[in-house]
TINULUM-591642 format. One record per residue (C-alpha): x, y, z; chain. Coordinates in steps of 0.2 Angstrom, whole numbers, plus 5000, padded with zeros to 4 digits. Layout:
R      x      y      z   lumke
R      X      Y      Z       A
...
END
This chain:
R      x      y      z   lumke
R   5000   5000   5000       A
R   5005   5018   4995       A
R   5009   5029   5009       A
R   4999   5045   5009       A
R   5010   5060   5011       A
R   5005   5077   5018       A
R   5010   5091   5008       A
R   5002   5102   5020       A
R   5014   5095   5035       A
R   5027   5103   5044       A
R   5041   5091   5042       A
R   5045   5092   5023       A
R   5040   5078   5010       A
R   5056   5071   5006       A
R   5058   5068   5024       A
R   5038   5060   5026       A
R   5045   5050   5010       A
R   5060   5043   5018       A
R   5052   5038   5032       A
R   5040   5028   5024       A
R   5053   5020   5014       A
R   5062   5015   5030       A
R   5048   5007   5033       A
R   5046   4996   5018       A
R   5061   4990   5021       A
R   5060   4987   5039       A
R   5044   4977   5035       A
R   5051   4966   5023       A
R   5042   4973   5008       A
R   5059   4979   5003       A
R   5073   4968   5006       A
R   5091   4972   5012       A
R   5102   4968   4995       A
R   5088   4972   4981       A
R   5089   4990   4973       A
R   5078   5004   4978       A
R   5065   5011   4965       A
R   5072   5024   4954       A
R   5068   5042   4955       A
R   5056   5041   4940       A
R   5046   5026   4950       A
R   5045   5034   4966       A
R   5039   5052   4958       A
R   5026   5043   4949       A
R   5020   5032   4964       A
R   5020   5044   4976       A
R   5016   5059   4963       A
R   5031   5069   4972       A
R   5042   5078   4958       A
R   5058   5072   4955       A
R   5067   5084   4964       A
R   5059   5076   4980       A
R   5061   5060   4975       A
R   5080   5063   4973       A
R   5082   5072   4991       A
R   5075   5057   4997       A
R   5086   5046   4991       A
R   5102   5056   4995       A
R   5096   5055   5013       A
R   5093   5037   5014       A
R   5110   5036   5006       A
R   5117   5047   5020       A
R   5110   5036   5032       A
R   5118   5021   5025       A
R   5099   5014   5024       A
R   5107   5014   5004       A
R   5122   5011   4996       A
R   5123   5022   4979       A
R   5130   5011   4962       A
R   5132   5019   4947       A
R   5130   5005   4936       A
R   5115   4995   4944       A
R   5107   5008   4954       A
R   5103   5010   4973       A
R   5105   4994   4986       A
R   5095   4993   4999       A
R   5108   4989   5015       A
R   5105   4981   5030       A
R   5102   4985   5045       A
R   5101   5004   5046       A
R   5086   5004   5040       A
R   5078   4995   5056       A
R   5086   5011   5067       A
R   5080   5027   5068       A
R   5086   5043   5058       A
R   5096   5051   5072       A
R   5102   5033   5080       A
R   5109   5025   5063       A
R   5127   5033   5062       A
R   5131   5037   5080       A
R   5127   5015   5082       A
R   5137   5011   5068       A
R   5155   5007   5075       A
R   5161   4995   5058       A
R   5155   4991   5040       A
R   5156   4973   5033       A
R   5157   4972   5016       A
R   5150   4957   5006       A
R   5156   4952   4992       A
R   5152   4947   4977       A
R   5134   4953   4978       A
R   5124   4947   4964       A
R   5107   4958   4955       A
R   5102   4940   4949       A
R   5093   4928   4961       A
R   5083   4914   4951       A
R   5097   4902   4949       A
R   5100   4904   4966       A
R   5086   4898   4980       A
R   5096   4903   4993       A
R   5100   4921   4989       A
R   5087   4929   4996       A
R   5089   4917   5013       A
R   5108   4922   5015       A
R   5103   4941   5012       A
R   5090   4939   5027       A
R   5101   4932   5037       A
R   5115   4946   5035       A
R   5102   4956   5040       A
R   5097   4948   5052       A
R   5115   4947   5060       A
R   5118   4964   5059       A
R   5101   4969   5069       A
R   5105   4981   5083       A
R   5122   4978   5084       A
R   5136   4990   5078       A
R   5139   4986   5060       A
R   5134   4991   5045       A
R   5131   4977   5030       A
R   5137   4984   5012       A
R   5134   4973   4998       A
R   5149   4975   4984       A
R   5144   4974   4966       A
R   5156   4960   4957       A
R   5167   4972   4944       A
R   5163   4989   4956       A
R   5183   4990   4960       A
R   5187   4986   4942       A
R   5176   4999   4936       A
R   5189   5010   4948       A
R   5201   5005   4940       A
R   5208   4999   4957       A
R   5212   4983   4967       A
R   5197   4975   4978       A
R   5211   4982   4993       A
R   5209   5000   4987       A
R   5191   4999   4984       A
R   5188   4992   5003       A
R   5200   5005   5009       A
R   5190   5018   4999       A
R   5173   5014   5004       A
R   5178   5013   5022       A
R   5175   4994   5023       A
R   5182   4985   5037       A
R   5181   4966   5035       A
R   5172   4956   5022       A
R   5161   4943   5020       A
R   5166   4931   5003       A
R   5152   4922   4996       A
R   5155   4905   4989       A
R   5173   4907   4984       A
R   5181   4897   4969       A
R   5199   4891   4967       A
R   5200   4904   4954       A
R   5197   4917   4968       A
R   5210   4910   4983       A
R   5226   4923   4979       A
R   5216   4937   4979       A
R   5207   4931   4995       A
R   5224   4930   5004       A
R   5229   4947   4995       A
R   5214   4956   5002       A
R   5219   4948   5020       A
R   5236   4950   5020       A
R   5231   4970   5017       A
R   5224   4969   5032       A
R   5203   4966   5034       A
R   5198   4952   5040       A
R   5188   4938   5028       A
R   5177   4926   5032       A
R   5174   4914   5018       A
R   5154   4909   5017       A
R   5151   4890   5011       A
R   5169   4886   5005       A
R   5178   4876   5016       A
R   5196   4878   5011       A
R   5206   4870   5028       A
R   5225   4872   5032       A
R   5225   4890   5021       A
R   5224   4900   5038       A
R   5208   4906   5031       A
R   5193   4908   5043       A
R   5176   4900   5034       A
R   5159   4897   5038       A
R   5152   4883   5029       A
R   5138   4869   5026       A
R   5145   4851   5025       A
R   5144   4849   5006       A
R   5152   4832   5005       A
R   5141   4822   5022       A
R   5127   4828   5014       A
R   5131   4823   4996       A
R   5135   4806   5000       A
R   5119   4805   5011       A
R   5108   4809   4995       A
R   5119   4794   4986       A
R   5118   4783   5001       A
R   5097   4784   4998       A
R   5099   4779   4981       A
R   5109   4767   4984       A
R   5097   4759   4997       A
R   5081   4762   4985       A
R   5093   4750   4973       A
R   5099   4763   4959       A
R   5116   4755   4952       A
R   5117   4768   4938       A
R   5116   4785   4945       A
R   5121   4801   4935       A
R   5127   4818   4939       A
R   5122   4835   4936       A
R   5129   4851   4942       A
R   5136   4869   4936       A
R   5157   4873   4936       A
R   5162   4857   4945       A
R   5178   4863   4943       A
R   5178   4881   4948       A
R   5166   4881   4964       A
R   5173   4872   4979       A
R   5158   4865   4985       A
R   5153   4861   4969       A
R   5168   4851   4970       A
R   5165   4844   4988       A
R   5148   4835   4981       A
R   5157   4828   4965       A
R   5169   4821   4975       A
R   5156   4812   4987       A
R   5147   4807   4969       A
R   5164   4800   4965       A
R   5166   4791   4983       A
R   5150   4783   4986       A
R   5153   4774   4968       A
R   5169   4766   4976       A
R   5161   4763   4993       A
R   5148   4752   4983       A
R   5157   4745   4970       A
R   5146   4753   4958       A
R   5152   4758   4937       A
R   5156   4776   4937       A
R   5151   4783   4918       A
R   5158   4800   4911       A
R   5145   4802   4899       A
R   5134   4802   4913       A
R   5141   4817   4919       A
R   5133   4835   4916       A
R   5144   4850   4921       A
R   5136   4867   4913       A
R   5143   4885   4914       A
R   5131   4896   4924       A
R   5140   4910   4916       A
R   5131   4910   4900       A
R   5118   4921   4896       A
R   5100   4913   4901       A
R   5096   4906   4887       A
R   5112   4899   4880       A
R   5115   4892   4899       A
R   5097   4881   4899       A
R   5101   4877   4880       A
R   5117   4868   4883       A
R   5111   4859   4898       A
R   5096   4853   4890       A
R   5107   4845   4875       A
R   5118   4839   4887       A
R   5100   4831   4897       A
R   5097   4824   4881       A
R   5112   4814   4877       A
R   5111   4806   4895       A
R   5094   4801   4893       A
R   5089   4798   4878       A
R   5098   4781   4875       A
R   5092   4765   4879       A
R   5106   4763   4890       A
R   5101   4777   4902       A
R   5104   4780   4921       A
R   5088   4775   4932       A
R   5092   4790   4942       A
R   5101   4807   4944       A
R   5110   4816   4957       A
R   5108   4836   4956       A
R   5121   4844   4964       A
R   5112   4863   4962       A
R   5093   4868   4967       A
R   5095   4879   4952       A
R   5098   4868   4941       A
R   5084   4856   4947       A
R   5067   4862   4938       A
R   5077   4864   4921       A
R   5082   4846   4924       A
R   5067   4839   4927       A
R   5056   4850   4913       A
R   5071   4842   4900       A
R   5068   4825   4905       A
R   5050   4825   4904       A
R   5051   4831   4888       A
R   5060   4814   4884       A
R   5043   4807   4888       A
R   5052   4800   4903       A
R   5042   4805   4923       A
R   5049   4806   4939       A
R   5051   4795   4949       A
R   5043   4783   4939       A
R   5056   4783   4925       A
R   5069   4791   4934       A
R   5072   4794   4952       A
R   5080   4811   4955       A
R   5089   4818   4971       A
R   5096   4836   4974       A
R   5107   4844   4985       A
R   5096   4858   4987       A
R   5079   4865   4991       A
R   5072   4873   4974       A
R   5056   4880   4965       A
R   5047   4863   4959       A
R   5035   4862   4945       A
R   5016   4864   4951       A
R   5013   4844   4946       A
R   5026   4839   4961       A
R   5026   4840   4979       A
R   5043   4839   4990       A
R   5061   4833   4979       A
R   5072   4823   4990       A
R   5084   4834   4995       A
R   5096   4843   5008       A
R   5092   4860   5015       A
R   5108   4869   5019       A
R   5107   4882   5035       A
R   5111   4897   5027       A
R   5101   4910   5034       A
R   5108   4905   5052       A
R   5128   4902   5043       A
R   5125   4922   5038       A
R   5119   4928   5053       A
R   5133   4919   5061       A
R   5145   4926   5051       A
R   5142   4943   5054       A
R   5143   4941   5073       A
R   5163   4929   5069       A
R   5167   4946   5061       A
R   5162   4958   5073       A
R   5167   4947   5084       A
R   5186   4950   5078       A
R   5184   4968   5072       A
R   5180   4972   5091       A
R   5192   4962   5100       A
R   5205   4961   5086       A
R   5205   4943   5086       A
R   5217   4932   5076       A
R   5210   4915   5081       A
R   5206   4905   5066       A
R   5188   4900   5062       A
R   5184   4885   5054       A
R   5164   4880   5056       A
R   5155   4868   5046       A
R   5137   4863   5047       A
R   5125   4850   5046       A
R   5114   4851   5032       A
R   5094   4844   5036       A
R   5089   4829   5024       A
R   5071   4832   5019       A
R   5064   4815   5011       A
R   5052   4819   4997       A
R   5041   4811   4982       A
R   5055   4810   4969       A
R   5063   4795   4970       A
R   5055   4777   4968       A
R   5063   4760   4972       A
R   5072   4752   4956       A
R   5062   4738   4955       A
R   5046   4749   4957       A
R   5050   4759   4942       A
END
């Protein structure tokens, strides 16, 4: 619902305006790491001129209830906007950054839970969340170090680091903030993490297959090679073939580059769905090692004229958006929302006390048994 503004009021309208956006935010109708409305939206929905709309948003940006970036827009932070006008700064005692902050979340059902639980972490205590847009220090022309330095940050939160990423994780260190990896479990690197147990919970989804009687199981994940715990999960794959003396094929293995554009990246993979399934001698079942992956898969594999689970059983590391004909996949649930929320208390944790202890935390992800699987002999 539109707030009603009074023109007529004492306290001006841009400052009525802020307020009420404060308050979207603080209510969850706008949520901490999406952009804020343009100044041509907000004049149009509040019917305020443009000039208002942009007084507005230069105070919310004072505030550090926004975070102003000149390629995507305004990000909405954390958890200034739960305070009050006067309280925000004088509360705030450090900044954690988190990078790399993504605009995209539908390949991803756990974006939106880590960004609640940053938020959440951050409530009434004295730090500030700023989400760093991937590319904003190149744009600079500057190293991530510099670019921290320059916006004031003081430690940093590194969401799902790959290999690719470890020097300049140790560069940014050695500079001096404090990082705490989130879900990459990188031990014997003197690096401080916070993850889920990628690998217990991959083998448990291949130990219920096994059970249900599947010998021929595939695999099906994004950038095996680059994502550590993509690589935590294959190797469990790999493992639970060994443990049960089971036939390991490589054409049953589909790796896809979630760095294509949309519709190149569900192209490939459906191809890829294809060449798997589409033989004679196909897998009865399929490990998925992404939730966003999962709906793709399973649209690509009906469309072979095959159902799950009565042609094919399927397992997936992740919760995800199911199509509306299917109740629960079989899955984990990783604890993300609680793995954020306690990663912004390990940080301000060292900030305050300038601790050097090394962190290493791993936890349990929750198996969730659903409709997609069906014993081999049942199928």
């Amino acid at each position: 619902m539109t707030a009603i503004l009074d023109k007529k009021a004492s306290t001006p309208v841009y400052r009525q305006l802020a307020e009420a956006l404060k308050d979207k935010v603080k209510s969850g109708e706008f949520r901490p790491g999406t952009l804020m409305p343009s100044e041509n939206k907000l004049a149009k929905e509040f019917a305020v001129s443009r000039g208002t709309a942009r007084a507005t948003l230069k105070m919310l940006e004072e505030k550090n209830i926004i975070s102003c970036d000149s390629t995507r827009g305004r990000i909405i932070n954390g958890e200034d906007a739960r305070d009050t006008f006067s309280s925000s700064a004088e509360t705030t005692a450090f900044t954690i950054g988190v990078f790399p902050y993504r605009t995209y979340h539908d390949e991803d059902p756990y974006y939106g839970a880590i960004l609640n639980g940053l938020s959440a972490g951050a409530f009434n205590k004295p730090v500030k969340i700023k989400y760093i847009l991937k590319g904003a220090f190149e744009a600079e022309n500057c190293s991530l170090s510099s670019y921290l330095h320059k916006e004031n940050i003081d430690a940093i939160i590194w969401l799902s680091a790959s290999n690719s990423e470890i020097k300049k994780i140790q560069e940014v260190k050695c500079a001096g903030f404090p990082v705490l990896l989130f879900n990459a479990d990188i031990p014997n690197m003197g690096l401080d993490y916070i993850s889920c147990d990628h690998y217990s919970g991959a083998m448990r989804l291949m130990d219920t297959l096994v059970h249900m009687g599947h010998k021929k199981i595939a695999f099906a994940a994004s950038r095996v090679q680059q994502i550590i715990y993509a690589q935590r999960r294959y190797q469990a794959y790999k493992d639970a073939h060994k443990k049960y003396n089971l036939k390991r094929r490589e054409d049953w293995i589909c790796e896809s580059d979630n760095l294509l554009e949309p519709e190149e990246f569900r192209s490939e993979l459906k191809k890829k769905i294809k060449a798997i399934f589409e033989k004679k001698d196909r897998p009865s079942s399929v490990f998925v090692g992404s939730g966003g992956l999962a709906s793709n898969i399973i649209q690509n594999i009906n469309e072979l004229g095959l159902k799950i689970p009565e042609d094919v059983s399927l397992v997936c590391f992740d919760k995800m958006i199911l199509p509306q004909d299917m109740g629960k996949v079989t899955c984990v649930e990783q604890p993300v929302d609680k793995m954020a929320e306690m990663a912004v208390g390990i940080l301000l944790k060292k900030l305050e006390h300038k601790d050097s202890e090394n962190i290493e935390i791993v936890m349990q992800p929750e198996f969730v048994a659903g409709n997609s699987c069906a014993f081999y002999g049942e199928q």
